[in-house]
C-alpha positions in Angstrom: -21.0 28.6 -24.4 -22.6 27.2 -27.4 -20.7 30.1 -29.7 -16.9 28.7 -27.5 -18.2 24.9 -28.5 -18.3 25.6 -32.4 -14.3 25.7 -32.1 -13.9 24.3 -28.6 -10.0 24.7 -28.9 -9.7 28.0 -30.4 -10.1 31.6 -28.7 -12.5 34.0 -28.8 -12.4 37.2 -27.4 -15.4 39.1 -26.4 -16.3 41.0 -28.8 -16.1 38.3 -31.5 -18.5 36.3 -29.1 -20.7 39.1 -28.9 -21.0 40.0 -32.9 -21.8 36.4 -33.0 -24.5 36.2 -30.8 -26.3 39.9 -30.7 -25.5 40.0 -26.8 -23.6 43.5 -25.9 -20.3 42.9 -25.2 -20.0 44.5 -21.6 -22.9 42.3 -20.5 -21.1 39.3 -22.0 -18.3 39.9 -20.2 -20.5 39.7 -17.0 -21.5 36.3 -18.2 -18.1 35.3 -19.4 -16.6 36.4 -15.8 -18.9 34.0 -14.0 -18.3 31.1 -16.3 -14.6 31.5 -15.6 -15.4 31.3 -11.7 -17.3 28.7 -12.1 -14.3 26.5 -14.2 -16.4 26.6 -17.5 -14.3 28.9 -19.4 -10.5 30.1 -19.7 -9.7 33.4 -20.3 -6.0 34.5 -21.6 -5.2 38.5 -21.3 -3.2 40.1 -23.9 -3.9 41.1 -27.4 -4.3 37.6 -28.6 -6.1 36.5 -25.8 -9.5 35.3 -25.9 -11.9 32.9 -23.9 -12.1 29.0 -24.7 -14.1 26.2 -23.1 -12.0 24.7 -19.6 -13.1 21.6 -20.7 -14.3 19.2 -24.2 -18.0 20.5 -25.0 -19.3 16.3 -24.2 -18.1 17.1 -21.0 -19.8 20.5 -20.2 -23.5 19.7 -18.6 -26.1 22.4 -19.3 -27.5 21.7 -15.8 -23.5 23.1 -14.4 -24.1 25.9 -17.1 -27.3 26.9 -15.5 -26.6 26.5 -12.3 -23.3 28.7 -12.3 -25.7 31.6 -14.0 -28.4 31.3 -11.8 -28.4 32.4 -8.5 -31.1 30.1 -7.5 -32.5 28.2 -9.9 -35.3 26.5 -8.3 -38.9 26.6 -9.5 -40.8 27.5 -6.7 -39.6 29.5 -3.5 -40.7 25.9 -1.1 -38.1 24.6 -3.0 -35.3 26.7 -1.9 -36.8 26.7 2.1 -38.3 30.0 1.9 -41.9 29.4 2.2 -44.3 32.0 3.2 -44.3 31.9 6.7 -41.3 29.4 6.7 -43.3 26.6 6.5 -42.7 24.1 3.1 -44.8 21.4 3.9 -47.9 22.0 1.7 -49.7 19.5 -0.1 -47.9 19.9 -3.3 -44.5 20.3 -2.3 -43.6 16.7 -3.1 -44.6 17.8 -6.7 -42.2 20.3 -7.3 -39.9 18.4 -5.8 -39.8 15.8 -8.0 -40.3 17.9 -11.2 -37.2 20.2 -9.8 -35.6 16.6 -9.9 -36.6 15.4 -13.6 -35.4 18.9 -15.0 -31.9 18.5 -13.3 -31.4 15.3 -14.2 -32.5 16.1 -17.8 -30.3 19.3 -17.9 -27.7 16.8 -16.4 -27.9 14.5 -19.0 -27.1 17.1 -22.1 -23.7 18.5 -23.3 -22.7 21.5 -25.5 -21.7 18.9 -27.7 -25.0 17.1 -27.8 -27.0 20.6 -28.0 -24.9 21.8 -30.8 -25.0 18.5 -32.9 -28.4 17.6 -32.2 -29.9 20.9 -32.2 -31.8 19.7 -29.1 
């Protein structure tokens, strides 16, 4: 996503993504296939096609990033419901609540555009 935001409104096709960034380009296009679901990217078939950002990189949240490529991004299993036993009432549970809270929000509150300019 970072690679797309460098030229947010020019394509890329796979394999130029994946000589930029050292990831393989079959397991890229895993990654790019699930941004696409997810709205993040557009994808254009065809010799000229290529993938581009769906959307201006201020506008793309890493928290939606995140969240679309993991399945469950939660830090603790009490989080998600799926205590041992079922049970997600111990004593520190309001803990990781509230730092599963402060790390959304935070992930929330950055853009591609922010990450790439700021070097965050």
């Amino acid at each position: 996503m970072l690679e797309l935001s460098k030229k947010p409104h020019e394509q890329m096709s796979a394999g130029e993504l994946a000589q930029n960034t050292g990831v393989t380009e079959k397991y890229l296009e895993q990654i790019l296939a699930i941004l696409k679901k997810n709205g993040l990217v557009t994808a254009t078939r065809g010799a000229a096609g290529g993938y581009t950002l769906s959307r201006d990189p201020a506008e793309i949240k890493i928290g939606c990033i995140l969240r679309a490529l993991e399945d469950n991004f939660q830090l603790v299993d009490c989080l998600s419901g799926s205590c041992s036993g079922g049970r997600c009432d111990c004593p520190s549970r309001n803990l990781w609540v509230n730092l599963q809270n402060n790390i959304n929000d935070y992930l929330d509150s950055l853009s591609l555009k922010q990450i790439l300019e700021e070097n965050i």
